[in-house]
Kinemage of the C-alpha trace (Angstrom):
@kinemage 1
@onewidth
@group {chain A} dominant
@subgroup {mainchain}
@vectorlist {calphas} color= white
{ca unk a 1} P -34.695 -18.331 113.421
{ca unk a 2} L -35.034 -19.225 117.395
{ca unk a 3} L -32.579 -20.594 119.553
{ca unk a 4} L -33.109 -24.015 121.299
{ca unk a 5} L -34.039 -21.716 124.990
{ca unk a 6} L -36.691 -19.872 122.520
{ca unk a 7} L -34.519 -16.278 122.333
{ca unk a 8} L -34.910 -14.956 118.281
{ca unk a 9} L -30.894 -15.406 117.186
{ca unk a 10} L -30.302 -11.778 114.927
{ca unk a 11} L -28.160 -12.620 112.042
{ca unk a 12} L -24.991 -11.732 112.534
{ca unk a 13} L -23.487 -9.465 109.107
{ca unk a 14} L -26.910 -9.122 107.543
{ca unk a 15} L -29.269 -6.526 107.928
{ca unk a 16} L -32.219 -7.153 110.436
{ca unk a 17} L -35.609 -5.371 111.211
{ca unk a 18} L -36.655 -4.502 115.223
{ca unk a 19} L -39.943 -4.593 115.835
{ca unk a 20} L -39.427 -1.942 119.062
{ca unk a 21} L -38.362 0.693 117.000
{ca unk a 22} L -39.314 -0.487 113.752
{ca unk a 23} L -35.870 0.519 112.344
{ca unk a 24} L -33.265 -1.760 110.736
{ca unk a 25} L -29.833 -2.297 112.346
{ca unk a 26} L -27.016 -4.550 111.858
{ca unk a 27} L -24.594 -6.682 114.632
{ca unk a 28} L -21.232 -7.271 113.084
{ca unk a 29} L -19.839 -10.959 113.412
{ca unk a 30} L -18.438 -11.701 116.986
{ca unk a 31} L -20.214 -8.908 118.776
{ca unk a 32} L -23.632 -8.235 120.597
{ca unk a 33} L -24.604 -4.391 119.756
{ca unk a 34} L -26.923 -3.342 117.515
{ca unk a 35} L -25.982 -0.766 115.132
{ca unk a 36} L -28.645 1.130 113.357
{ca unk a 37} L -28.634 1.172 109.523
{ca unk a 38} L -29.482 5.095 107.996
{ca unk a 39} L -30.047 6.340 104.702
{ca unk a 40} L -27.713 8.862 103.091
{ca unk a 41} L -29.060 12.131 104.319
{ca unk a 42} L -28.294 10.144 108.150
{ca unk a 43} L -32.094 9.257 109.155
{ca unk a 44} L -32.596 5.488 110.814
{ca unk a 45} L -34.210 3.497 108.352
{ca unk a 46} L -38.131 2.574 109.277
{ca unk a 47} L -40.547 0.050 108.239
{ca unk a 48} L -40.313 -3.651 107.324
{ca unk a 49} L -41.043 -2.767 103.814
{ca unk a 50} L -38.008 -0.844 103.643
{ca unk a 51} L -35.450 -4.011 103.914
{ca unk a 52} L -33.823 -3.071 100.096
{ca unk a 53} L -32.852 0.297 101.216
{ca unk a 54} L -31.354 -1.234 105.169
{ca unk a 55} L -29.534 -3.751 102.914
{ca unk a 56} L -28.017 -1.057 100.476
{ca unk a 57} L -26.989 1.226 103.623
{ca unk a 58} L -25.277 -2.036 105.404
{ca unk a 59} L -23.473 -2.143 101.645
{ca unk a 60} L -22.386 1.094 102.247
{ca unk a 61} L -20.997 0.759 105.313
{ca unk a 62} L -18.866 -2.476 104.290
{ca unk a 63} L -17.198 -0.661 101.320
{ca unk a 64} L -16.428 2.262 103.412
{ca unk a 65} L -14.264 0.185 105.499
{ca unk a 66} L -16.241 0.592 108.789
{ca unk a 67} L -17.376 -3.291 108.524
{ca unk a 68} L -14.639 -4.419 111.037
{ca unk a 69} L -14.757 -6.287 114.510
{ca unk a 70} L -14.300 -4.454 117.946
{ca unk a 71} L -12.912 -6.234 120.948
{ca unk a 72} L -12.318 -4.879 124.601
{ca unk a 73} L -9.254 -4.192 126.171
{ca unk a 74} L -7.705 -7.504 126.636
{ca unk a 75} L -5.813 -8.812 129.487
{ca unk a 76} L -1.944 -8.928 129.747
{ca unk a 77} L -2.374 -12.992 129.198
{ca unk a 78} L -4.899 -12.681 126.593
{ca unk a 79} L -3.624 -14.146 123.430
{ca unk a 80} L -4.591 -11.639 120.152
{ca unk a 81} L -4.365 -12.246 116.861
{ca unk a 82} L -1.729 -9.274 116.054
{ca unk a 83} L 0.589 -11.399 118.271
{ca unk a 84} L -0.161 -15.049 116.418
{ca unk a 85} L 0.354 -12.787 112.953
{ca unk a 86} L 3.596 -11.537 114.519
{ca unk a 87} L 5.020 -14.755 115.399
{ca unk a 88} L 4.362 -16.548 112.181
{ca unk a 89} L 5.802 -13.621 110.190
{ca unk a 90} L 8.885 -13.725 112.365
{ca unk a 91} L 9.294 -17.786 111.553
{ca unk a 92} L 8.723 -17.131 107.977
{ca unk a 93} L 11.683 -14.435 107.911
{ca unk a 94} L 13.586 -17.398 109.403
{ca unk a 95} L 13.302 -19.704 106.625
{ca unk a 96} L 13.807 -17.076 103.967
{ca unk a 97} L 16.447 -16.451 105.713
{ca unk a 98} L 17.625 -20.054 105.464
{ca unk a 99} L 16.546 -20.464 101.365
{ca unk a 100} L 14.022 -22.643 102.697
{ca unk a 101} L 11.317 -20.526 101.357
{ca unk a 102} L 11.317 -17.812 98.674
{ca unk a 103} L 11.222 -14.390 99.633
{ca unk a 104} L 8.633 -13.599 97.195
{ca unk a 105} L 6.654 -16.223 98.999
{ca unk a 106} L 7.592 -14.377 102.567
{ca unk a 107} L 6.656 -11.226 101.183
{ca unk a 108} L 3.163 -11.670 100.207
{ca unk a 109} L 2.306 -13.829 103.348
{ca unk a 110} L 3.726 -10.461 105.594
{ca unk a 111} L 1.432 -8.657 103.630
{ca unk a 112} L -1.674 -10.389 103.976
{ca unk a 113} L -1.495 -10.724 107.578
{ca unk a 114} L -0.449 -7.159 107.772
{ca unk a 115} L -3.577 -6.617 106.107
{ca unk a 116} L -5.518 -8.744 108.672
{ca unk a 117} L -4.048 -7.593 111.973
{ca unk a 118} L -5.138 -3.744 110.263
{ca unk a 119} L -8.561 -5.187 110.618
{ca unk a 120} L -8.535 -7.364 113.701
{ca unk a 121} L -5.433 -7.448 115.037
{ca unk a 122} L -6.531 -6.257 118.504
{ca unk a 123} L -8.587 -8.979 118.650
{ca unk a 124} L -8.387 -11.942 121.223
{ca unk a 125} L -8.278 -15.087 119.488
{ca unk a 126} L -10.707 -16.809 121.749
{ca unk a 127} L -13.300 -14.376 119.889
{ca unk a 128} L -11.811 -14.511 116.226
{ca unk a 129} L -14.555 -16.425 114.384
{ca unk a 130} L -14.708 -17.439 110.191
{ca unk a 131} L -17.245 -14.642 109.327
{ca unk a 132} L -14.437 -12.325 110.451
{ca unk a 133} L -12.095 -13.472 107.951
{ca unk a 134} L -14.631 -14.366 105.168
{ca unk a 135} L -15.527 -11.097 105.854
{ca unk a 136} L -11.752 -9.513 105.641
{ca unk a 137} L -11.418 -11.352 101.989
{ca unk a 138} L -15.217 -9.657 101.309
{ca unk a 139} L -13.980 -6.049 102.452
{ca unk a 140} L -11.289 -6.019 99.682
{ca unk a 141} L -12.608 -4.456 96.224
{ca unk a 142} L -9.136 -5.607 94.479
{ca unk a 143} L -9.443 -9.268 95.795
{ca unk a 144} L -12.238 -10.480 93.296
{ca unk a 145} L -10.070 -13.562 91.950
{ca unk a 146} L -10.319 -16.683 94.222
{ca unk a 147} L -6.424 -17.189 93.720
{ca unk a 148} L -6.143 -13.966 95.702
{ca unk a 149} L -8.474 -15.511 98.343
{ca unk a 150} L -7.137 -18.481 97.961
{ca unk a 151} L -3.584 -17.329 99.276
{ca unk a 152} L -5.213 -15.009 101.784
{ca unk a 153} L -7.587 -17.388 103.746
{ca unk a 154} L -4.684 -19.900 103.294
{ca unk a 155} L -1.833 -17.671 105.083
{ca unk a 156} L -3.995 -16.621 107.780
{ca unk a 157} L -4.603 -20.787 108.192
{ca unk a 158} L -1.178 -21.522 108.372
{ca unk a 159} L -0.348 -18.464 111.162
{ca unk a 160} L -2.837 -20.133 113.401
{ca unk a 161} L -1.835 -23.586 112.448
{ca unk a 162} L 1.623 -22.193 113.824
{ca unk a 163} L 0.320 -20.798 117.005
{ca unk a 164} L -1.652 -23.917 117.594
{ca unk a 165} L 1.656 -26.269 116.953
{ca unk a 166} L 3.915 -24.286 118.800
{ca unk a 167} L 2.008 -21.877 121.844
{ca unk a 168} L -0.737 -24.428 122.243
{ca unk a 169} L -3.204 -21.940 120.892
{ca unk a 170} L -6.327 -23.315 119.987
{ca unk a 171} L -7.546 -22.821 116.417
{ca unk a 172} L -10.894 -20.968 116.178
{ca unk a 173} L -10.531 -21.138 112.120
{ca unk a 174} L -9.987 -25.186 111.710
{ca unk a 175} L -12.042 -26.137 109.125
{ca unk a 176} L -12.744 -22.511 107.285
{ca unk a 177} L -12.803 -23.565 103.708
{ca unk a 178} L -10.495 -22.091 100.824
{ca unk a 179} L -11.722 -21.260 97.452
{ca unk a 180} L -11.147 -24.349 95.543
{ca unk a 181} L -7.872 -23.960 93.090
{ca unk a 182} L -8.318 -22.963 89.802
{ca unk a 183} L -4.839 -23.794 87.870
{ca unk a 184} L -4.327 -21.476 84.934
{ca unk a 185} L -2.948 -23.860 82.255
{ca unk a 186} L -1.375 -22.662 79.562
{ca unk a 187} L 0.695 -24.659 76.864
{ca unk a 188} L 2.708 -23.789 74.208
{ca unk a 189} L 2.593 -24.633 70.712
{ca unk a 190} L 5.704 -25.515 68.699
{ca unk a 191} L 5.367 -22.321 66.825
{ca unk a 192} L 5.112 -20.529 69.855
{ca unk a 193} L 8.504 -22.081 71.413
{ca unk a 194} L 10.105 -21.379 68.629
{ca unk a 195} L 9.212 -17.647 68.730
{ca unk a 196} L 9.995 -17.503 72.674
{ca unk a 197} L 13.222 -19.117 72.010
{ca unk a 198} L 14.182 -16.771 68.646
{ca unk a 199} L 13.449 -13.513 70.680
{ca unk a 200} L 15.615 -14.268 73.834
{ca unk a 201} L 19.526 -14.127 74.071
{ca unk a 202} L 20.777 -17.753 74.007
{ca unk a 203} L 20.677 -18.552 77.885
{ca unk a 204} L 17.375 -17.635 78.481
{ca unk a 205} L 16.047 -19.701 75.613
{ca unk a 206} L 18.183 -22.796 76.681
{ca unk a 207} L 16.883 -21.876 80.105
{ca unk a 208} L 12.928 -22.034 78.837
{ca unk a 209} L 13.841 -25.265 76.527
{ca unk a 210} L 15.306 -27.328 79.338
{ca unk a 211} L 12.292 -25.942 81.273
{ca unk a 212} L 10.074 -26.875 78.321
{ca unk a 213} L 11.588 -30.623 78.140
{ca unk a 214} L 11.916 -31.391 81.650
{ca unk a 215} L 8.750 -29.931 83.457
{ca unk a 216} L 10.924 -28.372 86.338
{ca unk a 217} L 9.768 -25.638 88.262
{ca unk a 218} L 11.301 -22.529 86.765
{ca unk a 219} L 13.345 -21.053 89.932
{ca unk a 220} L 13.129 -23.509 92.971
{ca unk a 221} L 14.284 -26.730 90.692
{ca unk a 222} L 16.133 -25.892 87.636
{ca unk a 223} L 17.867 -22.463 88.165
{ca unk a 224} L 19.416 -24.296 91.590
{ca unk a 225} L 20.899 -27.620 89.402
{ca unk a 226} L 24.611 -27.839 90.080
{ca unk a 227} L 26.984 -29.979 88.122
{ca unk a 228} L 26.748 -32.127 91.059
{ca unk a 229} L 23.212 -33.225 90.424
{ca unk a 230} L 23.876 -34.358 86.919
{ca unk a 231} L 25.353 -37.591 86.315
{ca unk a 232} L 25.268 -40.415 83.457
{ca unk a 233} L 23.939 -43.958 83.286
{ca unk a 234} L 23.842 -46.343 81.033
{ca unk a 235} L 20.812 -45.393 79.191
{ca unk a 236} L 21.600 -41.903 79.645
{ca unk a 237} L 21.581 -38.608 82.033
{ca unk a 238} L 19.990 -38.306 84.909
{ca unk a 239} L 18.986 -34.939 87.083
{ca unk a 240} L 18.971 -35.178 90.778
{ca unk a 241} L 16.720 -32.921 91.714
{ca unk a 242} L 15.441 -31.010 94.939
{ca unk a 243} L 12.542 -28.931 95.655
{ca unk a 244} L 12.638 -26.161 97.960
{ca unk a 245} L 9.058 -26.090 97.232
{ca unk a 246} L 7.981 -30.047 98.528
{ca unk a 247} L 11.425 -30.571 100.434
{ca unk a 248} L 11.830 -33.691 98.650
{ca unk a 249} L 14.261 -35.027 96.175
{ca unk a 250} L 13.647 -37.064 92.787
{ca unk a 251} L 15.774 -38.295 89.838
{ca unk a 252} L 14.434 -37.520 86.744
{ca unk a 253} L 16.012 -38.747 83.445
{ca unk a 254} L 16.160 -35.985 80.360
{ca unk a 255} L 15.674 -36.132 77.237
{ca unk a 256} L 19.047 -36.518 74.734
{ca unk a 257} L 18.274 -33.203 73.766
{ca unk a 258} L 18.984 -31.469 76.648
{ca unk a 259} L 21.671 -33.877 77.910
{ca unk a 260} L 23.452 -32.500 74.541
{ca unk a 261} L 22.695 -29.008 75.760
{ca unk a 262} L 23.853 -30.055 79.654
{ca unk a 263} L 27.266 -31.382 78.294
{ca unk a 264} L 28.081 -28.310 76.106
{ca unk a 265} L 27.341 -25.876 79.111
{ca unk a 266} L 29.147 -27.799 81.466
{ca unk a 267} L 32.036 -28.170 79.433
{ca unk a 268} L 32.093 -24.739 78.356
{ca unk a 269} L 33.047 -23.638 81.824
{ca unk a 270} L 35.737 -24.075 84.455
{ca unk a 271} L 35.115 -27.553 86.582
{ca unk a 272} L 32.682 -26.488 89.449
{ca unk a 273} L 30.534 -29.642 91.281
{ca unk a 274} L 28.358 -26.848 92.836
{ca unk a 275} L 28.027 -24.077 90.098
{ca unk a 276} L 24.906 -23.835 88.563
{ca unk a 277} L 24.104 -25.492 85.191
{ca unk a 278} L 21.816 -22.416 83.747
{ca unk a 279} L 23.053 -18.798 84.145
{ca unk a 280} L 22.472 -15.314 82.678
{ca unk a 281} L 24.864 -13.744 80.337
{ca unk a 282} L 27.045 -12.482 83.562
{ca unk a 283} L 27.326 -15.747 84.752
{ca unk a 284} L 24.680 -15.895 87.466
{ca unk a 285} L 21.897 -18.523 87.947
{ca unk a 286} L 18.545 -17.320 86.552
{ca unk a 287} L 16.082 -15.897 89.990
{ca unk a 288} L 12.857 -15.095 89.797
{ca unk a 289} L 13.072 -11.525 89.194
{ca unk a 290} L 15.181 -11.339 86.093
{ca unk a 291} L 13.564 -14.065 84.583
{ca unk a 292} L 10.113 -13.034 84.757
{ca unk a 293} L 11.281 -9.453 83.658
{ca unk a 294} L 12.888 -11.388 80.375
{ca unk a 295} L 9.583 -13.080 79.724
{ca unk a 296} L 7.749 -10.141 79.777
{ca unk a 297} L 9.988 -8.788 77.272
{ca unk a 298} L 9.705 -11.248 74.954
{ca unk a 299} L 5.641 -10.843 75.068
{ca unk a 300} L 6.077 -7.542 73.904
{ca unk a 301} L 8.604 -8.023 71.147
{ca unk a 302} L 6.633 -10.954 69.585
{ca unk a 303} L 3.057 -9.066 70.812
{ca unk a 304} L 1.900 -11.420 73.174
{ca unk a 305} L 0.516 -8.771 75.396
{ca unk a 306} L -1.668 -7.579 72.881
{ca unk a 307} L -2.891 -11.700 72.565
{ca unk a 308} L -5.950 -12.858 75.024
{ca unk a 309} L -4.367 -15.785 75.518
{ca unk a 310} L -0.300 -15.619 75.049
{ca unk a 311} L -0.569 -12.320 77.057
{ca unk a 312} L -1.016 -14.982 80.271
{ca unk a 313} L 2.035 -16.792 78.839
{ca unk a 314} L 4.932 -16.670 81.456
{ca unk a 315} L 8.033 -19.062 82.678
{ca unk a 316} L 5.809 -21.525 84.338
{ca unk a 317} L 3.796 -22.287 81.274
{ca unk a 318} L 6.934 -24.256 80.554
{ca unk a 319} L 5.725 -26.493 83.097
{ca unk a 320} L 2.279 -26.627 81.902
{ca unk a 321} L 3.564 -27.321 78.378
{ca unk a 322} L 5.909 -30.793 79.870
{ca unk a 323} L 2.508 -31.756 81.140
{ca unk a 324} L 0.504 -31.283 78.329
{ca unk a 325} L 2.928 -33.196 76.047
{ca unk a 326} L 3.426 -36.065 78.026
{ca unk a 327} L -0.131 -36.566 78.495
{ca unk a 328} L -0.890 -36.237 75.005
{ca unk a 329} L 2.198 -38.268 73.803
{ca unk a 330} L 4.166 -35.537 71.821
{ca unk a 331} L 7.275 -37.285 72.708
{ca unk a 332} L 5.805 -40.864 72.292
{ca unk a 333} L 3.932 -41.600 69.117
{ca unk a 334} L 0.702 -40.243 70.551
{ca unk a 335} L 1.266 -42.599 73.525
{ca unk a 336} L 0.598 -40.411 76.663
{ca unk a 337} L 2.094 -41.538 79.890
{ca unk a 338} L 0.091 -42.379 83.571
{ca unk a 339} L -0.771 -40.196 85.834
{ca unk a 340} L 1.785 -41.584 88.237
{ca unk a 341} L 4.067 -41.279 86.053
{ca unk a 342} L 4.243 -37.688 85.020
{ca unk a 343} L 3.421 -37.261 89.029
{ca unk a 344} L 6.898 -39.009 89.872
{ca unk a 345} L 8.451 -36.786 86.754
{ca unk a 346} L 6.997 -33.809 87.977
{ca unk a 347} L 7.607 -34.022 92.031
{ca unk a 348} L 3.836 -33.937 92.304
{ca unk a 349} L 1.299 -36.443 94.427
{ca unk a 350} L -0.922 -38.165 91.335
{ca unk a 351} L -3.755 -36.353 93.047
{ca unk a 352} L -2.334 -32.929 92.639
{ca unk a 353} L -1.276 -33.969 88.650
{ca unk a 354} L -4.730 -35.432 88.210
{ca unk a 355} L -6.093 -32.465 89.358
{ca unk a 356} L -3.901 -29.992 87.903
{ca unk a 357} L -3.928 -31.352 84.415
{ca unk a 358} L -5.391 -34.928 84.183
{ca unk a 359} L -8.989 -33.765 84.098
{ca unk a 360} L -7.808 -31.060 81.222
{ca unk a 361} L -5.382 -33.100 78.929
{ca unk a 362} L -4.739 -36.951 80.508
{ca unk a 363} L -5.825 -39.910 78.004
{ca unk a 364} L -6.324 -41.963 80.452
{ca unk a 365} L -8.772 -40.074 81.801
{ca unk a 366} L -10.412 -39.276 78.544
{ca unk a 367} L -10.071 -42.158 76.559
{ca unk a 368} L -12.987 -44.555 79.136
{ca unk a 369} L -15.426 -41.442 78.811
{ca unk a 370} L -15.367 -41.836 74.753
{ca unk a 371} L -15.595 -45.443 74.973
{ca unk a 372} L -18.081 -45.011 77.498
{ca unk a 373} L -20.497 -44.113 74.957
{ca unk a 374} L -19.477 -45.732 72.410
{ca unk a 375} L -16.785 -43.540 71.002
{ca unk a 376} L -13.449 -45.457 71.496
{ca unk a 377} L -10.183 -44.546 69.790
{ca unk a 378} L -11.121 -46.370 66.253
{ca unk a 379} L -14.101 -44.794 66.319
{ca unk a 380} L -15.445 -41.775 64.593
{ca unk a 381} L -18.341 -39.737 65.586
{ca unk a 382} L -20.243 -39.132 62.185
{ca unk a 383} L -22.031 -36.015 61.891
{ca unk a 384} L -25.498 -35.382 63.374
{ca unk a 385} L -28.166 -35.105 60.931
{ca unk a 386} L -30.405 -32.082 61.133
């Protein structure tokens, strides 16, 4: 490929052949210099014929770590990407800090751009380009499942997204794409909740019922409901709920079965307006720590781990399970609600519920498609004749 002035442009993180020499080299993303490409016994590859064996060396130098950028020494004004990594981190430790955000959430973000500044930190950003950090995510042997890229790309997106906002840095990554997300849904049978609930003390299974009923997040929604939020109408309880996740508030109602449940905790306890409604057997709300630690436990007493599919069971498949019964009208006579609706229920945008589980379990998504071809819901497909 030529240039508009005529000049042969080298690609930059494959291997390329020079006719000079007539050896094979490689130029790593956002720099000039050649590097030649050698065999294993440390002799410069030859020949145009011999572009397998350049490509396997170039493989071999990317999984031995070598495959990283190299900047000059920067000025004292000069803006590098350690420093936008550092000042992101710092403003995330501010809002865990606050409760704002989950520590969990601060903790994996640190790491990742930990992980980022080890490979380009010394960078300036005016020469950070996207092949660098498609090329971090590449480098990693362990991050092979786009949810793992998916976080990575997006943390590093949101530190520079930061510096832009707030040091008037300019963005050299807008518009470097994300893997597309890939929600793992996972709903539970009625057999199965009533296994999860029979092999859990009491509070955790009231815990994963109200979690089951409601469609609450497991640890930013329901484990934070105080007394305060709950409060009765005229055609029954209402939650008033708020997200640390969306920072936005919704009331939801719930279901007579867990307003029972609500009314028997509550009164069970001394009068409170900000105690939480759910806690642990010492009287503490549910985090994330102890309650993921109880799920896993009750996988392995009912041998879930040993199931390809109820091994991937966890807290949040709660969630999943609201969603998937809504849609399918388990509550309703087989009458599943709107998109909008379980999206207002949920504390979701309708695009994020469409996407997340309309596609996979919405009727009102399905049901034109059948009818579409003929196939509506008093029809019945006869079988196909051989």
């Amino acid at each position: 490929m030529k240039s508009d002035t005529g000049r042969r442009r080298r690609p930059r993180g494959k291997a390329w052949h020079w006719r000079q020499t007539n050896g094979w080299y490689y130029t790593q993303p956002g720099t000039k210099r050649r590097i030649p490409l050698k065999d294993e016994d440390g002799r410069l590859i030859r020949g145009r014929e011999n572009q397998q064996a350049a490509e396997l060396a170039l493989a071999r130098v990317r999984v031995s770590g070598n495959w990283r950028p190299t900047a000059e020494p920067a000025d004292h004004d000069t803006v590098l990407v350690a420093k936008v990594c550092s000042r992101y981190i710092e403003y995330c430790d501010q809002r865990a800090a606050a409760g704002t955000i989950s520590q969990d959430y601060c903790k994996e973000v640190t790491r990742y751009l930990n992980e980022l500044c080890s490979y380009c930190g010394a960078l300036p950003v005016t020469e950070l380009r996207k092949g660098h950090v498609q090329l971090w995510v590449e480098n990693h042997p362990t991050w092979r499942s786009p949810v793992t890229q998916r976080f990575a790309i997006g943390s590093v997106l949101a530190a520079f997204n930061f510096a832009q906002e707030h040091d008037d840095v300019v963005n050299p990554l807008k518009g470097l794409k994300k893997p597309p997300p890939r929600p793992r849904l996972h709903s539970l049978t009625q057999e199965d909740e009533e296994a999860m609930c029979g092999a859990t003390v009491k509070p955790f299974a009231d815990f994963l019922q109200a979690a089951i009923q409601t469609g609450l997040r497991p640890f930013c929604e329901l484990a934070r409901l105080t007394a305060v939020d709950v409060f009765e109408t005229e055609r029954g309880m209402m939650w008033r709920v708020y997200s640390t996740k969306t920072k936005k508030a919704r009331k939801i109602p719930v279901r007579s079965r867990v307003a029972q449940m609500t009314r028997e905790l509550l009164s069970s306890r001394p009068s409170d307006a900000n105690s939480p409604v759910f806690r642990n057997g010492q009287g503490r709300p549910w985090n994330k720590n102890t309650g993921v630690g109880r799920f896993r436990k009750i996988r392995r007493d009912l041998g879930w781990d040993q199931d390809p599919v109820r091994c991937r069971y966890s807290c949040y498949s709660c969630r999943h399970t609201f969603a998937h019964r809504m849609l399918g009208g388990y509550w309703n006579d087989g009458v599943g609600c709107s998109i909008e609706t379980l999206a207002e229920l949920m504390g979701d945008t309708p695009q994020v519920a469409f996407d997340h589980y309309g596609r996979e379990w919405g009727q009102h998504f399905q049901e034109p498609l059948w009818s579409a071809i003929g196939l509506g819901a008093n029809e019945r497909q006869a079988p196909e004749r051989s």
